[in-house]
N, C-alpha and C positions, 0 to 999 in steps of 0.2 A: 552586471548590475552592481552599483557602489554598494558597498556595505550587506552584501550578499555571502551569508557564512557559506564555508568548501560542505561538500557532501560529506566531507567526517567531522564536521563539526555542529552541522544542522542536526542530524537527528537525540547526540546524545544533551544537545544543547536544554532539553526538557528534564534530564533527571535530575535527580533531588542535590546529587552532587557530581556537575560536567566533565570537570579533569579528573575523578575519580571513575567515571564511568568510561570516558574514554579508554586512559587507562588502563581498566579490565577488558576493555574491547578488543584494545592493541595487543594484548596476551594472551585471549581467551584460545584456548586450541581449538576449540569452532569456530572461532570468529564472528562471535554472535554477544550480542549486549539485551538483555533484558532493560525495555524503558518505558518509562509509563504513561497509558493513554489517557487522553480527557481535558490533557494543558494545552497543548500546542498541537495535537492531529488526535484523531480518534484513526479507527481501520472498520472496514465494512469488509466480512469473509466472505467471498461465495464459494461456493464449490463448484472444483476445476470444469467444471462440463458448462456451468456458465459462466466464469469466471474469465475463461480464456477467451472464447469468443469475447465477452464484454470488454476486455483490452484492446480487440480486434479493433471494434468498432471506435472506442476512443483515440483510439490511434488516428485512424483515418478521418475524423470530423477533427480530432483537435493537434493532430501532431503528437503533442507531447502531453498527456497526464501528469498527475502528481506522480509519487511512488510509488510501485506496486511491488510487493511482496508474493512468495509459492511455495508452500508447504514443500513437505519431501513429499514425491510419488506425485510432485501437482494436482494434488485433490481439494488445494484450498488453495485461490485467489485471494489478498487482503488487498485493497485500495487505501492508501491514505487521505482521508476525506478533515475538512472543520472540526473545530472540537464544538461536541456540544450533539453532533450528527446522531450519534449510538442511540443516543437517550430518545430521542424522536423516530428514529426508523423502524418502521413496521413491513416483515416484508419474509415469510416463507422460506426457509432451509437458511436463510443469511444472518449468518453470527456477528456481534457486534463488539467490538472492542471501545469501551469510553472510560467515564473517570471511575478510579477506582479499580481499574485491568488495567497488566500490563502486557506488552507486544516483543516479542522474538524480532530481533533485529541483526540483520549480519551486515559485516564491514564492508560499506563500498567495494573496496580494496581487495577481499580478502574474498576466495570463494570458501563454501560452508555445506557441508554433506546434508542438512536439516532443510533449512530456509533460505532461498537466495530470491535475490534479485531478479524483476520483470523489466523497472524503471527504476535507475536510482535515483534519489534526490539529485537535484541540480545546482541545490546550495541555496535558493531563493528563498524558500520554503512555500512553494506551490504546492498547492494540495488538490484532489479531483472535487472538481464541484459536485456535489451528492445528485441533483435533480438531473445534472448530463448523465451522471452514471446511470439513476436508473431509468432515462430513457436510452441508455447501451445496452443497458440488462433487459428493456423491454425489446430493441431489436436483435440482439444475440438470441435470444428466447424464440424466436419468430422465426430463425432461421435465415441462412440465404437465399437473397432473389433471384429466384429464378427464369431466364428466359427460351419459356414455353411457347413457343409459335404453332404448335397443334400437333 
């Protein structure tokens, strides 16, 4: 895609100051950048027990999601959804990141013993449409189907 920033340039491409942030990225002995949510991506957390499935699912209707983020111990899925999403979502166990929070972020590039990578950015700046996600979250939820012939 023309004019499509690289996966190390899209996500720090929101903080208050880019080639500083990167930067501290490209040095960070985690390999992690704190960046702030609300401008250009919010994050919707679930926990890993729907979170993973709910990838599952996105995966297989859309291919390819926005980027997804996993705690350490994969007990928190983060989706990068719209800015604007946080503030609207109402929705049981599911933490929100928007304006005003900021997101753990690790280096494409780099693996990170905390938070890594499910999906990396792709450089486009695709983010997960929220209403797919939570009809993922309602089908991961529900379980898989099963074929029961008696």
């Amino acid at each position: 895609m023309a004019g499509a920033k690289t996966a190390v340039e899209w996500p720090p491409s929101v903080a208050p100051d880019p080639e500083a942030c990167r930067w501290d990225w490209e040095r960070n002995p985690h390999g992690v950048a704190l960046l702030p949510a609300g401008q250009a991506r919010d994050a919707l957390i679930l926990p890993g027990e729907l979170g993973c499935p709910t990838l599952d699912v996105l995966i297989r209707v859309l291919g390819r999601p926005g980027p997804v983020l996993v705690g350490f111990g994969d007990d928190r899925v983060g989706f990068f959804v719209p800015p604007g999403t946080a503030s609207r979502w109402l929705g049981t166990g599911i933490r929100t990141a928007g304006r005003g929070t900021w997101i753990v972020v690790p280096h494409p590039g780099r693996s990170s013993r905390g938070v890594r990578r499910l999906v990396a950015p792709d450089g486009s700046g695709t983010l997960t449409d929220p209403a797919l996600l939570e009809l993922a979250m309602h089908e991961a939820a529900a379980g898989p189907a099963t074929d029961d012939d008696g």
